[in-house]
C-alpha positions as CSV (number, residue, x, y, z in Angstrom):
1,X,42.9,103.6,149.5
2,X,45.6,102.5,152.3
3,X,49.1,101.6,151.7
4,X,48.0,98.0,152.0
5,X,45.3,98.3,149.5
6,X,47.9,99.0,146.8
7,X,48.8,96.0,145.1
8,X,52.6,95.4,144.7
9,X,54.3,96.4,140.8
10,X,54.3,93.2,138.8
11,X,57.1,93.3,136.3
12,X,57.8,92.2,132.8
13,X,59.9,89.2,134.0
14,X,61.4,88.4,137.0
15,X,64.4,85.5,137.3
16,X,63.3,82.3,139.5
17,X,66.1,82.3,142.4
18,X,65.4,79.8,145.0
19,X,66.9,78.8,148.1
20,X,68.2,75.8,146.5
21,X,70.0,77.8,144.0
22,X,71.4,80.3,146.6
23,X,72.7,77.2,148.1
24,X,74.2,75.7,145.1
25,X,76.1,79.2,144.4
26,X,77.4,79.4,147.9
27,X,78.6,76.2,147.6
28,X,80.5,77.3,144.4
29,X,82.0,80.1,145.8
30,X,83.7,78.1,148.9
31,X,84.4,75.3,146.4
32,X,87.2,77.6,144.9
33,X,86.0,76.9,141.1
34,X,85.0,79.9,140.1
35,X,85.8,79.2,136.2
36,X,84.1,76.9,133.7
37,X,86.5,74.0,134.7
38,X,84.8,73.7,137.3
39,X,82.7,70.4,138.2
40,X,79.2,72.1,138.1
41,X,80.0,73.8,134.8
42,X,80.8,70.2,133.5
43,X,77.4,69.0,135.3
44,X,75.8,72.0,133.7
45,X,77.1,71.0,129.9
46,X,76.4,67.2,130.4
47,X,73.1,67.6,131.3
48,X,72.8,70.4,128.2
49,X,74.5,67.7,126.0
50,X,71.7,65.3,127.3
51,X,68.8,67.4,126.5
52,X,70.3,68.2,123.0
53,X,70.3,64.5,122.3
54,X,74.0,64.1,122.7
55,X,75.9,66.8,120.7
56,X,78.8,68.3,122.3
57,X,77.6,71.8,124.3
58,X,80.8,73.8,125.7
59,X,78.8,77.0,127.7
60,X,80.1,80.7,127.5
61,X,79.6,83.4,129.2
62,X,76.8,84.6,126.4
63,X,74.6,83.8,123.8
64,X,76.5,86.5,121.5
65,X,79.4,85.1,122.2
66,X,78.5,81.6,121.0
67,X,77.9,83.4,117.6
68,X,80.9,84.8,117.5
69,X,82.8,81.6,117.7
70,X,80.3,79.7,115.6
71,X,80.9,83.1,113.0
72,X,85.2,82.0,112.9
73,X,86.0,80.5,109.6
74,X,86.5,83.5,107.7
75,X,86.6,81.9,104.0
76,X,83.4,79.2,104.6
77,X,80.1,79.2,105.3
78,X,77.8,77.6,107.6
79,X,75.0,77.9,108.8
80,X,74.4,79.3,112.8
81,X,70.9,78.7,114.6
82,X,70.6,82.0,116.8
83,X,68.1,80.0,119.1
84,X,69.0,82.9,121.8
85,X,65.1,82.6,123.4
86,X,64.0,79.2,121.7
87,X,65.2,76.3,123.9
88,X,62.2,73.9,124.6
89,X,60.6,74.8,121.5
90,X,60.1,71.7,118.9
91,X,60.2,71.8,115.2
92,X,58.2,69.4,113.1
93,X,58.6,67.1,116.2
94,X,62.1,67.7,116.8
95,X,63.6,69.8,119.5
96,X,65.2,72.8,118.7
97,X,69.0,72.6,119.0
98,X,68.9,68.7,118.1
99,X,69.0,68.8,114.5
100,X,70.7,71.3,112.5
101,X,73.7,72.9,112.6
102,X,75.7,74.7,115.1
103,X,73.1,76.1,117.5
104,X,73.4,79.4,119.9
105,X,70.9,79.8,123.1
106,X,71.6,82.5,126.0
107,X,70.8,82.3,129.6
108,X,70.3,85.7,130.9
109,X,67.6,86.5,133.4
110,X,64.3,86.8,131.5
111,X,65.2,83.7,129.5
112,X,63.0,80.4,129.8
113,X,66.7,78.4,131.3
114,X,68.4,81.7,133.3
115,X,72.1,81.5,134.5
116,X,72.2,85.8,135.4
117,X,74.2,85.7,132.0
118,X,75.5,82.6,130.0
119,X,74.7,81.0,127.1
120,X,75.3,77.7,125.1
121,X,76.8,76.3,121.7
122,X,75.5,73.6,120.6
123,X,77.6,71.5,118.1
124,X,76.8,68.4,116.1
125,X,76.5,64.8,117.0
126,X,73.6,62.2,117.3
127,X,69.7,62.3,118.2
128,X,67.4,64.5,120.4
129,X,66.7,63.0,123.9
130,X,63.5,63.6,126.0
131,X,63.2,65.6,128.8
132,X,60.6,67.8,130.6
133,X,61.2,70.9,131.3
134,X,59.5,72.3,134.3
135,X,60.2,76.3,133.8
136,X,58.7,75.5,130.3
137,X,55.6,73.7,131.7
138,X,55.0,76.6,134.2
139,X,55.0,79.3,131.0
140,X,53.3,77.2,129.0
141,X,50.4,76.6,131.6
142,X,50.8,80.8,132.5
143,X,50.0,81.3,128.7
144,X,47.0,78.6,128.8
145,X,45.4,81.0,131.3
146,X,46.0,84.2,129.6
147,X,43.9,82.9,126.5
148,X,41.1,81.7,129.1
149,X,41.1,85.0,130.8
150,X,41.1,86.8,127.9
151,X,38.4,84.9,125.9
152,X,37.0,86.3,122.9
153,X,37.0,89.6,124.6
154,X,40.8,91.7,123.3
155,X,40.2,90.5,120.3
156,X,36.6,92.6,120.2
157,X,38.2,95.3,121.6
158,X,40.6,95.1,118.6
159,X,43.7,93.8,119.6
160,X,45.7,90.2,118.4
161,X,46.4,87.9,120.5
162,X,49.4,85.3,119.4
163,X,49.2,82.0,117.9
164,X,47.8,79.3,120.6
165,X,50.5,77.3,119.5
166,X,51.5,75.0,123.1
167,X,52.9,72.1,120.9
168,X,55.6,73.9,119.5
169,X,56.3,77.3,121.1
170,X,58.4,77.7,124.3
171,X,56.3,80.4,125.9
172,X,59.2,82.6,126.4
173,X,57.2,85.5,126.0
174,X,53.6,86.4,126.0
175,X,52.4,89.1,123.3
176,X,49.4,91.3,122.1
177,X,48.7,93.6,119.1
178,X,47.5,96.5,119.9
179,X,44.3,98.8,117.7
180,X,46.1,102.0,116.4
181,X,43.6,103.7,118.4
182,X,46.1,103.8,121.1
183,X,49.7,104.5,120.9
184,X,52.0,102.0,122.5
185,X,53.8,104.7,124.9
186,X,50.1,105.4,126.3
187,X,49.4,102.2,126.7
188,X,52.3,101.4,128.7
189,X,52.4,104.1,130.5
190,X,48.4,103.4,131.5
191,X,49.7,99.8,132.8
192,X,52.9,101.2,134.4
193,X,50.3,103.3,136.3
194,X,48.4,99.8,137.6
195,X,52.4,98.9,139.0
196,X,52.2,96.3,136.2
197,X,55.6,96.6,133.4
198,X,55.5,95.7,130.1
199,X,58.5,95.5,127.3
200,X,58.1,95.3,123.7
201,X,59.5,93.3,121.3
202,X,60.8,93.9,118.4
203,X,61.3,96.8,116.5
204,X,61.4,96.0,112.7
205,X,64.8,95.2,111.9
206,X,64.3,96.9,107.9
207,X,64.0,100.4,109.8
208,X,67.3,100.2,111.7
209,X,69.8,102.7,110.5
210,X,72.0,100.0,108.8
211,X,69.5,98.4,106.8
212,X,68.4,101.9,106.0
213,X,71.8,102.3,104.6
214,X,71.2,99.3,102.9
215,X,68.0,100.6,101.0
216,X,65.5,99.5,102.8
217,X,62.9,102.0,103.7
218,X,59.3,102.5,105.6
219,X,56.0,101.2,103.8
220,X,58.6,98.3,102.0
221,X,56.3,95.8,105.0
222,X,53.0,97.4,105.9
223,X,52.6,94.4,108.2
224,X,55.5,93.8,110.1
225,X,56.1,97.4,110.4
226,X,52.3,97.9,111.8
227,X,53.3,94.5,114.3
228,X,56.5,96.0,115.7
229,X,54.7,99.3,116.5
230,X,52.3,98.3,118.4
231,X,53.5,95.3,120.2
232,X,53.6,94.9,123.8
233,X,54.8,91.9,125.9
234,X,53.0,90.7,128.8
235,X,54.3,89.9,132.4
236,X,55.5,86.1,131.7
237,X,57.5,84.5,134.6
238,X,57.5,80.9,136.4
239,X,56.7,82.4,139.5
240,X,54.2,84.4,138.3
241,X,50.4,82.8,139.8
242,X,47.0,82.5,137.6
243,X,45.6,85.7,139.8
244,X,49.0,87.8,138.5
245,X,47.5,86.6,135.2
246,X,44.1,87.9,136.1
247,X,45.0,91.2,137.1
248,X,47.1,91.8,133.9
249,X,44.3,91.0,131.5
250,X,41.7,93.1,133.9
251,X,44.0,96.2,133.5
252,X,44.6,95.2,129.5
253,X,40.8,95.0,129.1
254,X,40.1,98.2,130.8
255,X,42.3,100.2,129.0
256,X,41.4,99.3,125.9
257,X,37.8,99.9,127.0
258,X,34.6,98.1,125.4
């Protein structure tokens, strides 16, 4: 096989930076308004305040900051939405961040809206608007052809697919459960071999060393414990192309063998 044969590493995500957006920073950086006074930081949190049907959304530099200033009254409660990877996403018909309480999303690169870093609080006011969201229509098309490429045939080889849920879900990531006959780190590695990354995620939360501390221990959720160890995320990126698709579910299908 030549150098040219070798097809190029496809990686778990990869931010959508266009010559528009190159362009638009520039512009920003001769402007002189380099803070969030600036006029496309206002444009930015209008047209956030817009799509969250007309609450009040100030933007910070992340999505853990927004919880730390939603987490400031220290003698009352309230209730914070950590919708860090959920914006586009719909609950029984309304969009996520337009009901509720006070409501956290983050920006960073994999995310379905990416800033580099950033993220958004969104306060309380009236009712959800509409609008399309093209990043979320490319995913959610992406994810479409996964389950057509895939077919019938992971799930013989004994792997899960998700929940072919394109009504509500966002399509920020794209996962599979994989048969205990193969460890996660092998199966990995076995992709990272084809030039094609993968992440996982997430661990289960009762198995972290402060919930430990806590009391809660291994074999307390068979499932979600047998789920977090042997989860993998696809490649799922706008720019991403129905062949990169192809070529992921090729390598996941061999692996796994028949």
């Amino acid at each position: 096989m030549s150098a040219a044969d070798i097809p190029a590493f496809l990686p778990f995500t990869r931010p959508t930076v266009d010559e528009e957006t190159i362009t638009e920073v520039s512009a920003v950086m001769r402007s002189g308004w380099l803070t969030r006074n600036g006029p496309k930081v206002q444009a930015f949190e209008a047209a956030l305040t817009d799509y969250f049907g007309g609450r009040p959304v100030p933007s910070f530099d992340s999505g853990t900051c927004t919880m730390e200033i939603g987490f400031a009254g220290s003698r009352s409660l309230r209730v914070i939405e950590d919708a860090a990877q959920a914006i586009g996403s719909t609950w029984q018909g309304k969009r996520i961040g337009a009901f509720g309480g006070m409501v956290s999303c983050s920006f960073p690169v994999n995310k379905n809206i990416m800033t580099a870093e950033g993220g958004c609080l969104v306060l309380n006011t009236a009712e959800e608007a509409q609008l399309a969201e093209g990043f979320n229509a490319r995913r959610r098309a992406l994810a479409e052809h996964y389950f057509r490429c895939f077919g019938a045939e992971l799930e013989s080889r004994g792997a899960e697919l998700p929940i072919a849920d394109f009504t509500h879900g966002n399509w920020h990531m794209f996962h599979i459960v994989l048969p205990d006959r193969i460890t996660r780190a092998e199966f990995m590695q076995r992709m990272l071999d084809r030039k094609i990354g993968l992440g996982f995620h997430y661990a289960a939360i009762h198995l972290f060393t402060l919930y430990r501390q806590r009391g809660f221990r291994a074999g307390m959720f068979p499932v979600a414990e047998r789920v977090c160890r042997q989860i993998v995320t696809l490649p799922l990126f706008p720019t991403m192309t129905n062949a990169d698709v192809a070529r992921v579910v090729e390598a996941v299908l061999a692996i796994l063998g028949a």
